[in-house]
PAMIVO-359580 format. One record per residue (C-alpha): residue in three letters; residue number from 1; x, y, z negated. Coordinates in Angstrom, 2 decimals, always signed. Layout:
% residues N
(bado 'ALA' NUM (X Y Z))
...
% end
This chain:
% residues 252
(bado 'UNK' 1 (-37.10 -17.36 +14.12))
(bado 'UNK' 2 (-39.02 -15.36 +16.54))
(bado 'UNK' 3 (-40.82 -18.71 +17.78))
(bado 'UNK' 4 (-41.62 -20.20 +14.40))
(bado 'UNK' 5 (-43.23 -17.38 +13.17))
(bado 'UNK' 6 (-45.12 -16.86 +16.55))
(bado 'UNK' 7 (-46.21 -20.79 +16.31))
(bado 'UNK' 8 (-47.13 -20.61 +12.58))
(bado 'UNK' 9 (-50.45 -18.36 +13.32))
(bado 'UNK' 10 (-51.66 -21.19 +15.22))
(bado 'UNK' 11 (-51.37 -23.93 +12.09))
(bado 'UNK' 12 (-52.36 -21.53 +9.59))
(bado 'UNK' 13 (-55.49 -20.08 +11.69))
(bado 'UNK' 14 (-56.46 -23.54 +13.46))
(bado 'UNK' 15 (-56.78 -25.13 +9.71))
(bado 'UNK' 16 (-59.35 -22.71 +9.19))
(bado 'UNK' 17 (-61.31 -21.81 +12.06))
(bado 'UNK' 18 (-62.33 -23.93 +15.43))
(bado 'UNK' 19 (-59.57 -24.53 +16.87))
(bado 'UNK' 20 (-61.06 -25.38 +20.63))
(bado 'UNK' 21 (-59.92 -23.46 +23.36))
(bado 'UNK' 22 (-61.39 -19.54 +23.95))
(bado 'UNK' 23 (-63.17 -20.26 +20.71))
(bado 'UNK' 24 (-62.86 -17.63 +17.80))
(bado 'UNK' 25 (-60.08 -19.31 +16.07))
(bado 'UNK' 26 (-58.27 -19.85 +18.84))
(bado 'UNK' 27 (-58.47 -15.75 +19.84))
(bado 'UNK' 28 (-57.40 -14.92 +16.29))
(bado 'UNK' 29 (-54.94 -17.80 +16.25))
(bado 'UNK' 30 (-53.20 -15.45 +20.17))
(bado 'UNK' 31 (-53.68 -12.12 +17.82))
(bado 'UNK' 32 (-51.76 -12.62 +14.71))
(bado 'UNK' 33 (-49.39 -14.86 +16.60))
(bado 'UNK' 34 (-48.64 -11.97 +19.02))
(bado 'UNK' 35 (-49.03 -9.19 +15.79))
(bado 'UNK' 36 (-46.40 -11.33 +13.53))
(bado 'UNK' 37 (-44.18 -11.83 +17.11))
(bado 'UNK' 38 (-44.07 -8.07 +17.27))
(bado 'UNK' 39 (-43.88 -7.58 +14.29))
(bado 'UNK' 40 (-40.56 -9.29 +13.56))
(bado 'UNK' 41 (-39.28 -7.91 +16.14))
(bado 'UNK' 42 (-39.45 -3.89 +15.04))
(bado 'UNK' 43 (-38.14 -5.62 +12.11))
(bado 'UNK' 44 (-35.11 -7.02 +13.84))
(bado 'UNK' 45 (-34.52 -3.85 +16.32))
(bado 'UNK' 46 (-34.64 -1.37 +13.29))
(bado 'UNK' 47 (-31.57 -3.68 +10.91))
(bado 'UNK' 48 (-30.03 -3.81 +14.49))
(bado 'UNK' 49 (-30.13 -0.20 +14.67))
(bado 'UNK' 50 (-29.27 +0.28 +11.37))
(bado 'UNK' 51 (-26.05 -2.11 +11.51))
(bado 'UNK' 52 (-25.12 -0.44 +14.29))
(bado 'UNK' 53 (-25.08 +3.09 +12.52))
(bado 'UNK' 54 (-22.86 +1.57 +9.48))
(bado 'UNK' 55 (-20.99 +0.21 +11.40))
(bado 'UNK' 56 (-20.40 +3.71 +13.56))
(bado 'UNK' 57 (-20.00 +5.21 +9.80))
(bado 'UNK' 58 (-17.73 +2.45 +9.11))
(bado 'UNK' 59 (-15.34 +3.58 +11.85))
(bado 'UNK' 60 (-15.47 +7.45 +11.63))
(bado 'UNK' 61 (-14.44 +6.91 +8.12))
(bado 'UNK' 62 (-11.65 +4.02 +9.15))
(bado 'UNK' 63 (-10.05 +6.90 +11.95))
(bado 'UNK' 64 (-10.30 +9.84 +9.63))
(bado 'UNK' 65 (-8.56 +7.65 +7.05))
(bado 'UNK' 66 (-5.61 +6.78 +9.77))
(bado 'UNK' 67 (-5.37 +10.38 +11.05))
(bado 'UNK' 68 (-5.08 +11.34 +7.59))
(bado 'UNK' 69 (-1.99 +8.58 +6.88))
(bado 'UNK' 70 (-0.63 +9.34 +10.51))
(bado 'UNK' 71 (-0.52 +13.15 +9.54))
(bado 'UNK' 72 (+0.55 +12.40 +5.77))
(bado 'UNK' 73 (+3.66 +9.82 +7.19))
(bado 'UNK' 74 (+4.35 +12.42 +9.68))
(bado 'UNK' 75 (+4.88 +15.56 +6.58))
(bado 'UNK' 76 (+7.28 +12.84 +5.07))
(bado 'UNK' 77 (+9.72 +12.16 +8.05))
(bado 'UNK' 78 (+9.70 +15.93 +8.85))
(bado 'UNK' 79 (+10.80 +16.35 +5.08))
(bado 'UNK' 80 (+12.77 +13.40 +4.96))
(bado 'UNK' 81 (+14.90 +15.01 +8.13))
(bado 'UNK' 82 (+15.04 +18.62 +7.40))
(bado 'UNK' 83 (+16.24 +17.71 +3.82))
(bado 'UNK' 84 (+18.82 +15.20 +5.45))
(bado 'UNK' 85 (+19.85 +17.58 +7.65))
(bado 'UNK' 86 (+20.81 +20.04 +5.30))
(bado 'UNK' 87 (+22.55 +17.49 +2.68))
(bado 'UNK' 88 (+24.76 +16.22 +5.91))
(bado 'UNK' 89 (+27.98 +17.36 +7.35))
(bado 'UNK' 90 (+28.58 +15.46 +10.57))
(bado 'UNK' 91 (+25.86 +14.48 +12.81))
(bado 'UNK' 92 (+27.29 +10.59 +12.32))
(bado 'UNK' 93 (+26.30 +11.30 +8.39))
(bado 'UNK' 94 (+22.95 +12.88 +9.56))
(bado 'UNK' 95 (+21.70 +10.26 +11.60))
(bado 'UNK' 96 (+23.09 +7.00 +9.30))
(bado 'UNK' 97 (+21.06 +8.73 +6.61))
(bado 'UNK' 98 (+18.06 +9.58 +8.44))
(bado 'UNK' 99 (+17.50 +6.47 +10.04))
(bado 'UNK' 100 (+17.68 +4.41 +6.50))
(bado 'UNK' 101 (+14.95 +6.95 +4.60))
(bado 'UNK' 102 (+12.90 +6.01 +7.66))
(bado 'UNK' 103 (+13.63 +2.31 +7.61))
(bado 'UNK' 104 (+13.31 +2.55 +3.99))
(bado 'UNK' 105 (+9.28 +4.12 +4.29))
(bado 'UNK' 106 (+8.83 +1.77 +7.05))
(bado 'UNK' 107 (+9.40 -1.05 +4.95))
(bado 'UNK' 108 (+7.22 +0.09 +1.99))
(bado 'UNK' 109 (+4.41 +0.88 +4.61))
(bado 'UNK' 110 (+4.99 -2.93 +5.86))
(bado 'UNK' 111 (+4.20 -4.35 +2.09))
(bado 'UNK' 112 (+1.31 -2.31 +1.89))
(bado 'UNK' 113 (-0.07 -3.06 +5.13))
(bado 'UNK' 114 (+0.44 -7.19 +4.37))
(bado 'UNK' 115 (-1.69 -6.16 +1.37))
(bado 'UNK' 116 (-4.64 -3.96 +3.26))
(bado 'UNK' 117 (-3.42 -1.07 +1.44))
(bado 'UNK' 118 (-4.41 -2.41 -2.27))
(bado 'UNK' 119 (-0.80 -3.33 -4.02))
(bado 'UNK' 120 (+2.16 -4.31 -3.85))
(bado 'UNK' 121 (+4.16 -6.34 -6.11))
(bado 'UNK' 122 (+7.06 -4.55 -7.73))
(bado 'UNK' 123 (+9.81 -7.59 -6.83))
(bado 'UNK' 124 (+9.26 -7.88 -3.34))
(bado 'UNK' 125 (+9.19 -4.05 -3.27))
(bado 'UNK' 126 (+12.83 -4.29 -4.71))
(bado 'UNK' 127 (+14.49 -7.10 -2.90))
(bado 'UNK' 128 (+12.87 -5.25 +0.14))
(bado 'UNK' 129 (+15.37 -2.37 -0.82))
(bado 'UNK' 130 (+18.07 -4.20 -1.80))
(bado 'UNK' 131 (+17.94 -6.51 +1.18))
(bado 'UNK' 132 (+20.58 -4.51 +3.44))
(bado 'UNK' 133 (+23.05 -4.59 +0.69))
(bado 'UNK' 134 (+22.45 -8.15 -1.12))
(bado 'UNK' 135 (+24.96 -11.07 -1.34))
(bado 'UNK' 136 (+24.60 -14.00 -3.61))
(bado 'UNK' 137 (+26.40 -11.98 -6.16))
(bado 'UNK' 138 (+26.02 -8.75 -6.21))
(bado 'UNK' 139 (+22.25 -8.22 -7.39))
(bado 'UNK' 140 (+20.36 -9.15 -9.70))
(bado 'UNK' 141 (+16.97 -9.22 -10.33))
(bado 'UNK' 142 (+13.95 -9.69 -13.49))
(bado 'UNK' 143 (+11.12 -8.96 -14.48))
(bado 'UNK' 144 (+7.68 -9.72 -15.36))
(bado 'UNK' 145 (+4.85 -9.68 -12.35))
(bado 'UNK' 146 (+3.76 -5.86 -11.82))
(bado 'UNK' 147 (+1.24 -4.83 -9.41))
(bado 'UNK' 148 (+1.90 -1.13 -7.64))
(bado 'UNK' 149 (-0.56 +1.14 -6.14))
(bado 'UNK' 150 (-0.19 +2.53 -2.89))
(bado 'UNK' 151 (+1.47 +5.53 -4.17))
(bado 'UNK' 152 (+3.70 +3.78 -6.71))
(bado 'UNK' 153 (+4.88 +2.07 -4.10))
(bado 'UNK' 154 (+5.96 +4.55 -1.61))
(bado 'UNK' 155 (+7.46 +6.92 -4.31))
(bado 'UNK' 156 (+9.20 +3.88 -5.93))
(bado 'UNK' 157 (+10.21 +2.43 -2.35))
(bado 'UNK' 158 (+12.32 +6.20 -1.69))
(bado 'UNK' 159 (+13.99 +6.13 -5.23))
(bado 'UNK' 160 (+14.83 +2.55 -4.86))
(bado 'UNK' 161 (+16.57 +3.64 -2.26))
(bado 'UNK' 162 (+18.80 +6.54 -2.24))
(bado 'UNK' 163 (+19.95 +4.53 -5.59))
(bado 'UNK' 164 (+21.08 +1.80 -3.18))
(bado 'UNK' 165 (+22.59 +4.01 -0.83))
(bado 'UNK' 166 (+24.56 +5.40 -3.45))
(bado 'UNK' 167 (+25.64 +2.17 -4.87))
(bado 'UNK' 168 (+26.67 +0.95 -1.45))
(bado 'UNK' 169 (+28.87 +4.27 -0.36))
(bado 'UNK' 170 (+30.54 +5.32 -3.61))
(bado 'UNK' 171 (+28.97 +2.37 -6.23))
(bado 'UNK' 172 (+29.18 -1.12 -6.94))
(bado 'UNK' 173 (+27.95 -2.01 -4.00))
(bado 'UNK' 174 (+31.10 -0.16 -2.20))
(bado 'UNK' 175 (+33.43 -2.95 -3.36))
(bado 'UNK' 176 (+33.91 -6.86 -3.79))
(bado 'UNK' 177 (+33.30 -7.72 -7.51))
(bado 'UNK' 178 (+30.42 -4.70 -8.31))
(bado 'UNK' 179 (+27.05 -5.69 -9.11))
(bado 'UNK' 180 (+23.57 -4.01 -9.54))
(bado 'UNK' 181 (+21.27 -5.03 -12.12))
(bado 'UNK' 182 (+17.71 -3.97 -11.73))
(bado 'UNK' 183 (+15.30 -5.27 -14.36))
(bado 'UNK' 184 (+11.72 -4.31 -15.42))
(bado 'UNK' 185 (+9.08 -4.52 -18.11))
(bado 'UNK' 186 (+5.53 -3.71 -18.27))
(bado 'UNK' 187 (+4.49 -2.12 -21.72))
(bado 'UNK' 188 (+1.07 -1.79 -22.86))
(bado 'UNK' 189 (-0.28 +1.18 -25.08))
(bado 'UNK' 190 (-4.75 +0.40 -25.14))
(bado 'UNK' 191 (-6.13 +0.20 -22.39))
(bado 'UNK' 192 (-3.04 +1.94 -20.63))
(bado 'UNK' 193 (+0.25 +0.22 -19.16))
(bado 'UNK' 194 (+3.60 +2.00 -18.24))
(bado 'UNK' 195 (+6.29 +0.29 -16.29))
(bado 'UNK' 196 (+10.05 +0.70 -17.55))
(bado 'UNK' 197 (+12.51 -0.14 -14.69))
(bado 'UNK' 198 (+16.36 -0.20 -15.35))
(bado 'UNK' 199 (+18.97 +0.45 -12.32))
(bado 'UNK' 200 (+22.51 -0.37 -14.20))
(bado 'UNK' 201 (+26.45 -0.61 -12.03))
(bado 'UNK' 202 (+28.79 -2.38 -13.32))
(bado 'UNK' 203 (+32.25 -3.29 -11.95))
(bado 'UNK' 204 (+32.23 -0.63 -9.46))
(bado 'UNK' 205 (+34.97 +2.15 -8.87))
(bado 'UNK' 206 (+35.12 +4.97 -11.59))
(bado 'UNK' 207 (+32.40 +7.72 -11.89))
(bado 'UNK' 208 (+32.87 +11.36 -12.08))
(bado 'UNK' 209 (+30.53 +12.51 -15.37))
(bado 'UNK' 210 (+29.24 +15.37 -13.41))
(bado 'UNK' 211 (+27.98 +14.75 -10.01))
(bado 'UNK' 212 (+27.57 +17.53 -7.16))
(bado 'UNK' 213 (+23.62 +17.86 -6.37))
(bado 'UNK' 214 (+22.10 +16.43 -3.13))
(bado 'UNK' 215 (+19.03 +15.80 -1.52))
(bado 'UNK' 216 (+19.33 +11.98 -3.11))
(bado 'UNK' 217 (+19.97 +12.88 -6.38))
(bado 'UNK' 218 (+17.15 +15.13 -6.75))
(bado 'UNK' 219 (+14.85 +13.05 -4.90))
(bado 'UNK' 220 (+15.77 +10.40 -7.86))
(bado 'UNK' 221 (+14.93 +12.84 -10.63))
(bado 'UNK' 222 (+12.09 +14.68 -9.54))
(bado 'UNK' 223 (+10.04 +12.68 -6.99))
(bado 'UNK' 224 (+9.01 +10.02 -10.30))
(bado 'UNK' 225 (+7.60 +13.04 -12.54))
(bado 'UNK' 226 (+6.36 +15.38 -9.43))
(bado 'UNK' 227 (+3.80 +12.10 -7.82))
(bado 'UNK' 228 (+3.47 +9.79 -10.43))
(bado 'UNK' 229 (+3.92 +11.85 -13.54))
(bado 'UNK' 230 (+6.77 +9.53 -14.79))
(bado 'UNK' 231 (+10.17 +9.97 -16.33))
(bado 'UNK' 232 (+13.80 +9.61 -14.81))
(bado 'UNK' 233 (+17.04 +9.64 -16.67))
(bado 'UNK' 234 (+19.39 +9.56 -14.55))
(bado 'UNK' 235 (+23.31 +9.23 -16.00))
(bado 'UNK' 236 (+26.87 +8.79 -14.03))
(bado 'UNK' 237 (+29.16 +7.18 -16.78))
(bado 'UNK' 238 (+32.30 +5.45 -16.65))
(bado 'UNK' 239 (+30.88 +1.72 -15.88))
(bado 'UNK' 240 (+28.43 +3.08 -12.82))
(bado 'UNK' 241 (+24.98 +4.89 -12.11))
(bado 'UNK' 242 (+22.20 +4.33 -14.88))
(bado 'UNK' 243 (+19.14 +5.12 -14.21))
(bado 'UNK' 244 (+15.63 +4.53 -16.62))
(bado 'UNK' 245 (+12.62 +4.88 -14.99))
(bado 'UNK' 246 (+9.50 +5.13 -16.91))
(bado 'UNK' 247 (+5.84 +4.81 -14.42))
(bado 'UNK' 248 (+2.51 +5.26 -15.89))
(bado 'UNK' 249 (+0.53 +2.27 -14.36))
(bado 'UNK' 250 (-2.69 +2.76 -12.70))
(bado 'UNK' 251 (-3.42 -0.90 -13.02))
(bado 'UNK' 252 (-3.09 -2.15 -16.66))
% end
């Protein structure tokens, strides 16, 4: 580019003027040749300089973003293993439940990095949780095509689950013949969209009405409404765990 534009002087100039050699066309042919040479290149050096400071920009803002997810995944595992801790009564129960809640948020951090962080669609989020526990018959799984947020789906991934950690120690999931049913539906209301997920047992061993408290049960009921401002209903009757979840959508 540099050449053309240093070469077009001369057709532009010589058209006009005397074009001979050390004649006046010919010295104001060298001077705007070497002016519009120059010239394009301050014009290059500056966008150089200037890509070069974006892009500098570009990557204080990309390390400050993974120190702050670094820092933020780091809070959750310390939570995530006091909270364990406390729930647990052998160190064999501490580190079995531990190590799953981490595998668990590993898994939902592996969707979202597949999708740069944008979203994450809600049935691969599910047969991701399910997968440690799924036969050919013991899940299943519908619903339409719902896109979660970042946050939907690492507050979604945990509830997902402790309920399959329940259904797999005490639930359906515990013996031959149980099954989980998890379906979903997207609802509109406007311009606004709220996702209604259903967690149902069936054929699984007997369920006390009232259930003792734990870390897992009240990480089911309250994470939903605390991050997401959702609802949870979660009942224990006779046929297995039910549990309605109700997520306002950030993407209608």
């Amino acid at each position: 580019m540099v050449t053309l534009v240093a070469r077009l002087p001369h057709l532009v100039v010589g058209s006009l003027f005397d074009s001979s050699r050390f004649s006046e066309g010919w010295y104001l042919g060298r001077v705007y040749a070497l002016f519009a040479g120059s010239s394009l290149l301050v014009v290059l050096l500056t966008e150089t300089m200037l890509l070069h400071r974006r892009y500098e920009q570009h990557q204080r803002r990309l390390i400050a973003e993974l120190d702050h997810r670094v820092k933020n995944v780091l809070a959750q595992v310390d939570g995530v293993v006091t909270s364990t801790n406390e729930g647990s009564r052998t160190i064999r129960d501490f580190m079995r439940s531990v190590r799953g809640r981490i595998q668990s948020m590993a898994a939902a951090h592996t969707l979202l990095s597949e999708c740069s962080w944008h979203s994450v669609a809600l049935d691969n989020l599910v047969l991701v949780e399910l997968a440690p526990y799924a036969t050919d018959t013991n899940v299943k799984i519908t619903g339409t095509d719902v896109m979660l947020s970042s946050a939907e789906t690492q507050a979604l991934a945990k509830v997902l689950h402790e309920l399959a950690t329940n259904a797999a120690k005490y639930g359906a999931l515990s013996i031959p013949g149980g099954e989980v049913s998890v379906s979903w539906d997207r609802k509109l209301n406007g311009q606004k969209a709220t996702l209604i997920l259903e967690w149902r047992e069936l054929g699984g061993p007997p369920v006390a009405s009232k259930v003792q408290s734990s870390y897992g049960t009240d990480l089911i009921c309250n994470l939903i409404p605390y991050e997401l401002g959702g609802r949870v209903d979660l009942a224990f009757v006779k046929e297995g765990v039910n549990c309605r979840i109700e997520i306002p959508l950030e993407q209608a």
